[in-house]
C-alpha positions as CSV (number, residue, x, y, z in Angstrom):
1,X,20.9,32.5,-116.8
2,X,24.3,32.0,-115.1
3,X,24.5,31.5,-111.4
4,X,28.0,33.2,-111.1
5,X,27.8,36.7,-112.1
6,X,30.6,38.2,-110.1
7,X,31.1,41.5,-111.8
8,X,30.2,44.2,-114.5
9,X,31.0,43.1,-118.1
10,X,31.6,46.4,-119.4
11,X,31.8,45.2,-122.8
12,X,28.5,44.1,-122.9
13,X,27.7,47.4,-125.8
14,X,30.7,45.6,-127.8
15,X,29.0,42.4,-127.9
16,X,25.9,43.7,-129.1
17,X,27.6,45.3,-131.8
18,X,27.0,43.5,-135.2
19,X,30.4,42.4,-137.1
20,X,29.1,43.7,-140.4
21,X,26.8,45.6,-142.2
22,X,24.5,42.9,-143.8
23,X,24.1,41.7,-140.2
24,X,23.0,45.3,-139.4
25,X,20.4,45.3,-142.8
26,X,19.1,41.9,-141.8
27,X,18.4,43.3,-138.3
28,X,16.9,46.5,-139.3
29,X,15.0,44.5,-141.8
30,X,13.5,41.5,-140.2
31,X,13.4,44.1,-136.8
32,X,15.0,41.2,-135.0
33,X,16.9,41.4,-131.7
34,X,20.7,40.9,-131.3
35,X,22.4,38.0,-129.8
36,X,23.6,39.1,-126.1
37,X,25.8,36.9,-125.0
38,X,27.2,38.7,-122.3
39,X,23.8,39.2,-119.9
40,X,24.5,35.1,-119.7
41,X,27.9,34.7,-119.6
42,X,29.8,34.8,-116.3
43,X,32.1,37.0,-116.0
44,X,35.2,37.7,-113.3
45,X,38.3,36.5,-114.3
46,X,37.0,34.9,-117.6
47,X,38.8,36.0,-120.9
48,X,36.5,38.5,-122.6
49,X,35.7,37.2,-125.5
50,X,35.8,39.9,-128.5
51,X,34.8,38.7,-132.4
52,X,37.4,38.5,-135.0
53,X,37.2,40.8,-137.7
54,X,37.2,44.5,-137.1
55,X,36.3,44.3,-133.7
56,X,39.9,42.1,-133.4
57,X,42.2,45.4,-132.6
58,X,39.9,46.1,-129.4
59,X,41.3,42.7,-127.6
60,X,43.7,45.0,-125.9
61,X,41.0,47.6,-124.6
62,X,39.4,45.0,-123.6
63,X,41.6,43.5,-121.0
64,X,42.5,46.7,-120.0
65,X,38.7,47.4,-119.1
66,X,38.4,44.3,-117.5
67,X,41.7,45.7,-115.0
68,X,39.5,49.1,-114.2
69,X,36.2,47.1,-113.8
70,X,38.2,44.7,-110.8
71,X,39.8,47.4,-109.6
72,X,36.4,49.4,-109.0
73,X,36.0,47.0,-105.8
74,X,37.5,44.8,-103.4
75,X,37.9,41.0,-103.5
76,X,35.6,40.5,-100.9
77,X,32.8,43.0,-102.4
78,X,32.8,40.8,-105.4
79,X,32.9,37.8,-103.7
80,X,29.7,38.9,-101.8
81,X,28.2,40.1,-104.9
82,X,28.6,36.6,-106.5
83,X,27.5,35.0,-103.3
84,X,24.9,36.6,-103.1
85,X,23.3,36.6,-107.0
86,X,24.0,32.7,-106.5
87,X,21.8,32.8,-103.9
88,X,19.2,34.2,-105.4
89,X,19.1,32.5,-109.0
90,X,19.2,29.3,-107.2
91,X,16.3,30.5,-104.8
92,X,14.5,31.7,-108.0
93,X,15.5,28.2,-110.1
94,X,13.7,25.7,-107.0
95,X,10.8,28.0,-106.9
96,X,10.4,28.3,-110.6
97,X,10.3,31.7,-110.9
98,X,12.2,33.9,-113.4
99,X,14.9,35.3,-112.9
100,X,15.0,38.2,-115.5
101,X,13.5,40.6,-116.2
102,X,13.9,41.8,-112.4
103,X,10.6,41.5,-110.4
104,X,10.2,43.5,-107.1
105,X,7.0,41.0,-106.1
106,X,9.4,38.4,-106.6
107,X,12.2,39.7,-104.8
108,X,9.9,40.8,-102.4
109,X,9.2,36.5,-101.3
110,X,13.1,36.4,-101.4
111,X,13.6,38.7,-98.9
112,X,11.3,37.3,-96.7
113,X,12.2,33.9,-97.5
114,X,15.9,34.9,-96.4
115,X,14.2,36.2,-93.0
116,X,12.0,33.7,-92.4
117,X,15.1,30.9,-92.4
118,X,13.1,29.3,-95.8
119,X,15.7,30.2,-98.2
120,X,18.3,29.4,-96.1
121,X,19.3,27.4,-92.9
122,X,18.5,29.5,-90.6
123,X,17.2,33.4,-90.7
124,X,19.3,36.2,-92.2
125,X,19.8,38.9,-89.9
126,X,18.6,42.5,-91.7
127,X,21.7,43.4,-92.4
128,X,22.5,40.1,-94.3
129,X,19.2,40.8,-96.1
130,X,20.3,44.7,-96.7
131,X,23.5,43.0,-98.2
132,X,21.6,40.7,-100.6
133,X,19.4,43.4,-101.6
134,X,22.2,45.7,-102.4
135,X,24.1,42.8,-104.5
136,X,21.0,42.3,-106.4
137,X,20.4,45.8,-107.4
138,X,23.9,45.7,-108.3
139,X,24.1,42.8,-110.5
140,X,20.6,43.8,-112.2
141,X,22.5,46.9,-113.3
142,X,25.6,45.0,-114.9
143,X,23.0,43.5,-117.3
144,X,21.6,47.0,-118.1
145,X,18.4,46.4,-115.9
146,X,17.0,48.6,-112.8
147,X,15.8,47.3,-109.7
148,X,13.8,49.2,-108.1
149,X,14.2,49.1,-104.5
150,X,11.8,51.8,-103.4
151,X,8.7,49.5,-105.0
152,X,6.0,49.1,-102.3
153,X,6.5,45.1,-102.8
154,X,10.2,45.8,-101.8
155,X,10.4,48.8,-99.6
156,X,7.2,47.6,-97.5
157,X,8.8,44.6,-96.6
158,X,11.8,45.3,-96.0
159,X,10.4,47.8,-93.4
160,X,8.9,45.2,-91.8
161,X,11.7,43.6,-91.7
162,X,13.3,45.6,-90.0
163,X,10.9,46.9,-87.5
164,X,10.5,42.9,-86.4
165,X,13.7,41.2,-86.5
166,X,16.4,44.1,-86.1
167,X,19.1,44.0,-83.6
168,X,21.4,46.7,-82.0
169,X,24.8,46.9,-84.0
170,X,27.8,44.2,-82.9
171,X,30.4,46.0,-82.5
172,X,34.0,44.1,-82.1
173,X,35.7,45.0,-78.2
174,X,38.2,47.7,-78.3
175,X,41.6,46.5,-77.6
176,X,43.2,49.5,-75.3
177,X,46.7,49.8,-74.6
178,X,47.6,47.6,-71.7
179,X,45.4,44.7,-73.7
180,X,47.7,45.1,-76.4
181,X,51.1,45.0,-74.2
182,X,49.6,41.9,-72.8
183,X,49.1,40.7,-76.2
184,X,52.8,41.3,-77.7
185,X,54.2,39.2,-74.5
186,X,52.7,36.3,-76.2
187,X,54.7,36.1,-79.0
188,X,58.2,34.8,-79.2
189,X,60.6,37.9,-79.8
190,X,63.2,35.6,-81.4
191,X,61.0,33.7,-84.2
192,X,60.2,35.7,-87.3
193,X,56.7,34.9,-87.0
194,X,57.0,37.2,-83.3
195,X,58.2,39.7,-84.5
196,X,55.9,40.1,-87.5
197,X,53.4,39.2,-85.6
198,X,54.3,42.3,-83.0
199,X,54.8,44.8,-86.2
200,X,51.6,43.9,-87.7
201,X,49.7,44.9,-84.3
202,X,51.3,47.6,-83.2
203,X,51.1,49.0,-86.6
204,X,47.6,48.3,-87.1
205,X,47.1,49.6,-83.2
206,X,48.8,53.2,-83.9
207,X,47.3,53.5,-86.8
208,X,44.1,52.8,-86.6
209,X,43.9,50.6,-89.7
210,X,41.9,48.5,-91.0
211,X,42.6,45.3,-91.5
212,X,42.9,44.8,-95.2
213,X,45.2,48.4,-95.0
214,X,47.4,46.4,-92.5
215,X,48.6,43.4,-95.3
216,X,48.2,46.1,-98.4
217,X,50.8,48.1,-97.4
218,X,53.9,47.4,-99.5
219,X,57.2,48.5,-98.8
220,X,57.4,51.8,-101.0
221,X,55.9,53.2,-104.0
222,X,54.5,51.1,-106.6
223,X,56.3,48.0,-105.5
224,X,53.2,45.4,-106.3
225,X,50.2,45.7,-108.5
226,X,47.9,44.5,-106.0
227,X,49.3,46.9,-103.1
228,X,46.5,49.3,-101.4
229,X,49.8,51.9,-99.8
230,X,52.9,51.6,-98.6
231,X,55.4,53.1,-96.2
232,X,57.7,55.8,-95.7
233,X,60.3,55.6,-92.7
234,X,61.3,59.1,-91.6
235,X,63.4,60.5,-88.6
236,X,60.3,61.1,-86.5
237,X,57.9,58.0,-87.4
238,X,56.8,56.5,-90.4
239,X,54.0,57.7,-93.2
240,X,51.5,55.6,-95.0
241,X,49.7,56.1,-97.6
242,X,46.6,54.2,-98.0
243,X,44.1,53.7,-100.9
244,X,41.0,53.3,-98.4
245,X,37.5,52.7,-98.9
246,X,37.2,56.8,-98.9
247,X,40.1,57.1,-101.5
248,X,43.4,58.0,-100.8
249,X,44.8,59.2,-97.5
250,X,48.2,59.5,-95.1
251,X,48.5,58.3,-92.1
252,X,51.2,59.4,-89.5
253,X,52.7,57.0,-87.2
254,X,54.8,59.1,-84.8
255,X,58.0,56.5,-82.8
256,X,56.7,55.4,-79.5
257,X,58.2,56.5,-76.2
258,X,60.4,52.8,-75.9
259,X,61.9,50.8,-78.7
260,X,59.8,48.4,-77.0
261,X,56.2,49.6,-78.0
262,X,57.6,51.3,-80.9
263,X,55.5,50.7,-84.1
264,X,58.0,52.1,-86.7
265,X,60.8,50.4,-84.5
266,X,58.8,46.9,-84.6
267,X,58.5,47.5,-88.7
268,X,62.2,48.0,-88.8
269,X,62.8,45.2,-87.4
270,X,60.6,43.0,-89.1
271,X,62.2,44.0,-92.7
272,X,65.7,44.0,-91.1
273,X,65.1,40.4,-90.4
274,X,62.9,39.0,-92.8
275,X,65.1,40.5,-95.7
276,X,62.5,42.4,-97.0
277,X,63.9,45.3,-99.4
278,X,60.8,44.8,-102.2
279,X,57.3,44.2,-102.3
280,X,54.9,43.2,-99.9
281,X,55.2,44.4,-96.1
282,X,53.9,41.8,-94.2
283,X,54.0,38.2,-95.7
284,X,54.2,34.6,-94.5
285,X,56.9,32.8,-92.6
286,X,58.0,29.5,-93.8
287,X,60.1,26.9,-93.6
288,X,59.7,26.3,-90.1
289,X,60.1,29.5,-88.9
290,X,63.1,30.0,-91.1
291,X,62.2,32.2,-94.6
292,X,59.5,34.3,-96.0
293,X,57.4,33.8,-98.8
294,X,57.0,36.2,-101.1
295,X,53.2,36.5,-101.4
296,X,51.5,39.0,-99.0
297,X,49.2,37.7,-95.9
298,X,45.7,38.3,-96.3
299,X,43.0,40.1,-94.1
300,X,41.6,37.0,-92.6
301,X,45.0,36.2,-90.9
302,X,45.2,39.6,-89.3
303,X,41.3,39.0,-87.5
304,X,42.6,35.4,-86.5
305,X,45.9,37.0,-85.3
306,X,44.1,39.9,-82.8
307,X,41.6,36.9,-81.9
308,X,44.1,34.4,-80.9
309,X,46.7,37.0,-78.9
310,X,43.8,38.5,-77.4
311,X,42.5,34.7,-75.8
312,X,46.3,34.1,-74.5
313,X,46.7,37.5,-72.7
314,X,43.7,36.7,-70.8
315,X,41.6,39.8,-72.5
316,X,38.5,40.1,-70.6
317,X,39.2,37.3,-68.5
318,X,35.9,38.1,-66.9
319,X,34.3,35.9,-69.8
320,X,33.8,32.7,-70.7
321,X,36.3,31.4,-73.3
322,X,33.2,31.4,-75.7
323,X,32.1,34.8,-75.5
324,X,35.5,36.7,-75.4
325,X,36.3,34.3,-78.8
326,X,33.7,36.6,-80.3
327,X,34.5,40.0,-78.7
328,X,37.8,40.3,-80.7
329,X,38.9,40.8,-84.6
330,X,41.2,43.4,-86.5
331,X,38.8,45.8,-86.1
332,X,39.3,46.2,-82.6
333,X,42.7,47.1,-83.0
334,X,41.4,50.5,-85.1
335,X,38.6,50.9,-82.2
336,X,41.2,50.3,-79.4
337,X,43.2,53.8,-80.8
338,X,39.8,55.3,-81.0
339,X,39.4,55.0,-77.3
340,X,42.5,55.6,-75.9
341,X,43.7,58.5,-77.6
342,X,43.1,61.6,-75.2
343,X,43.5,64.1,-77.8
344,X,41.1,66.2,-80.1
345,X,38.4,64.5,-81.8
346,X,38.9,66.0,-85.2
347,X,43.0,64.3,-85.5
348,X,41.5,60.9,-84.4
349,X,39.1,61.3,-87.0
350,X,41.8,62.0,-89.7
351,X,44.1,59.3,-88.8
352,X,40.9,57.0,-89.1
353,X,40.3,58.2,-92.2
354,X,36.2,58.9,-91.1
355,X,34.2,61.5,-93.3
356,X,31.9,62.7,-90.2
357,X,33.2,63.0,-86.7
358,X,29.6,60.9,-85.5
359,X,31.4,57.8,-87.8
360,X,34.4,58.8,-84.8
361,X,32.3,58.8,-81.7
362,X,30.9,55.6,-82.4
363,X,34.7,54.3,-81.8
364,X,35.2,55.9,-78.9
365,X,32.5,53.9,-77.0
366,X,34.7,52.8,-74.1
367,X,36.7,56.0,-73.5
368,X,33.6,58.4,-73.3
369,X,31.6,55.7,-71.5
370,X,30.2,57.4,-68.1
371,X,32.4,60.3,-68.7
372,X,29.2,62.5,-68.4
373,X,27.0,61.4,-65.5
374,X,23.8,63.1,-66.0
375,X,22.2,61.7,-63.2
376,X,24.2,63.5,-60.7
377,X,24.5,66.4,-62.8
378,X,20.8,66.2,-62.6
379,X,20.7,66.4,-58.4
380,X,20.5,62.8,-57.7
């Protein structure tokens, strides 16, 4: 069994197939399993491998169903889900224990391995574990096996679990307006790395984006095969069209009141500048400062960006250095909009793209804080 099962192989029924007839008769007879190779082979970016013969005119299929099968996710869900499978197998391989078939007893001692810090460092936190379980159930069902998650030697634990070692939710500080303006004063306005720098946050900002939407927009229609939107510049702002985690949706960005703190202004600008008529929006500077590559920036650099503006500008200065390095990432550019929007709750949830308008108030946790005070609304 392979440690580094990223993804479904969704030829797996091809490779069972026999490649002729007398294999099929000396099957039947002998009532003999087929070779599966593909429930051990890794798979990802691997070449599928597809028999000669008659199976030969289905190569082409088959790397087109590999595309649909990495398109069905993100990069980081399948990194996770690989992560995560290794984590197990190896788990599984120093405890001697089988991997397959899948066992809830003995992914029950995972889980509380992973929680008791003795299959890994230190302890998981529940919603690691919930991760790991979700992977698993996900990577049993590529091989055409069911883990069943709701067995008592799963579910019971897992309860437990979470009735002893959960946590209230983390949630990343909302950046509100004047943050942000203290923010943009800490980048150079005339270095191209400023003023993508104060595009990308102002964008993200008015937006409410995350921060993998922020550095997969592209600069129009179908301009990049691995693009998640792009843009469309317009007299009165700027649209984008984003392939989100909830499908498809547009987002207005209406021009600010001053060029200054302008979002479609600061985008402008940026592809004015960087020479940017094709491709990728937001990409990185090189040569000293000087060019720009041609490969887009990924979401990592956008959570170090808000991170490191949000440290110079002083953000919560009230903190230590230690704790305000961990109050900050891209998504508290999406919560700062969240919270500082006065308008109707149902357009801040469209622009955030959020299927129930609870998913919205969670966001707004600074604005609505103490808004109601029900102790003296309650006499005293």
């Amino acid at each position: 069994m392979t440690d580094n099962l990223a993804l479904s192989d969704v030829l797996l029924i091809i490779e069972r197939m026999p490649q002729n007839l007398d294999e099929t008769t000396q099957n039947d007879a002998g009532n003999a399993p087929l070779p599966c190779a593909a429930a051990a082979a890794p798979v990802g970016n691997s070449a599928v491998s597809i028999p000669g013969g008659d199976r030969a005119h289905l190569r082409g299929l088959a790397d087109r169903a590999r595309d649909y099968v990495e398109a069905a996710s993100s990069a980081n869900t399948r990194l996770a889900y690989a992560s995560d499978w290794k984590h197990f197998s190896g788990w599984c391989r120093r405890q001697g224990l089988a991997v397959q078939p899948p066992d809830p007893q003995i992914v029950g001692l995972y889980i509380t391995a992973c929680a008791t810090g003795q299959a890994t460092v230190a302890p998981n936190a529940v919603s690691t574990i919930e991760r790991r379980l979700s992977s698993l159930s996900w990577n049993y069902t590529q091989l055409g096996q069911v883990l069943d998650r709701k067995d008592r030697h799963i579910a019971t634990v897992m309860a437990g679990i979470r009735n002893t070692h959960a946590k209230p939710p983390r949630q990343k500080e909302a950046l509100l307006p004047e943050d942000l303006l203290a923010m943009l004063e800490t980048f150079d306005r005339g270095s191209l790395r400023g003023i993508r720098d104060r595009a990308m946050l102002l964008l993200g900002f008015a937006g409410g984006l995350r921060r993998s939407e922020i550095v997969g927009l592209d600069g129009g229609e179908g301009q990049s095969e691995d693009g998640r939107g792009w843009i469309e510049i317009l007299d009165k702002g700027m649209v984008l069209n984003i392939r989100g985690k909830t499908g498809w949706r547009e987002v207005e960005i209406g021009r600010g009141s001053t060029d200054a703190t302008c979002p479609v202004v600061a985008v402008e600008t940026w592809l004015k500048l960087a020479r940017i008529a094709h491709g990728p929006l937001f990409r990185r500077v090189t040569g000293q400062g000087k060019g720009v590559g041609a490969d887009r920036l990924n979401d990592k650099q956008v959570a170090r960006l808000v991170k490191t503006a949000a440290l110079a500008a002083g953000v919560r200065g009230d903190l230590s250095e230690d704790a305000r390095g961990g109050l900050f990432a891209g998504h508290s550019l999406r919560a700062g909009l969240a919270s500082s929007a006065e308008v109707d709750e149902r357009y801040v949830q469209k622009q955030l793209g959020h299927v129930s308008a609870e998913m919205t108030r969670r966001y707004q946790r600074r604005r609505d804080r103490f808004r109601v005070n029900l102790t003296k609304a309650a006499g005293l």
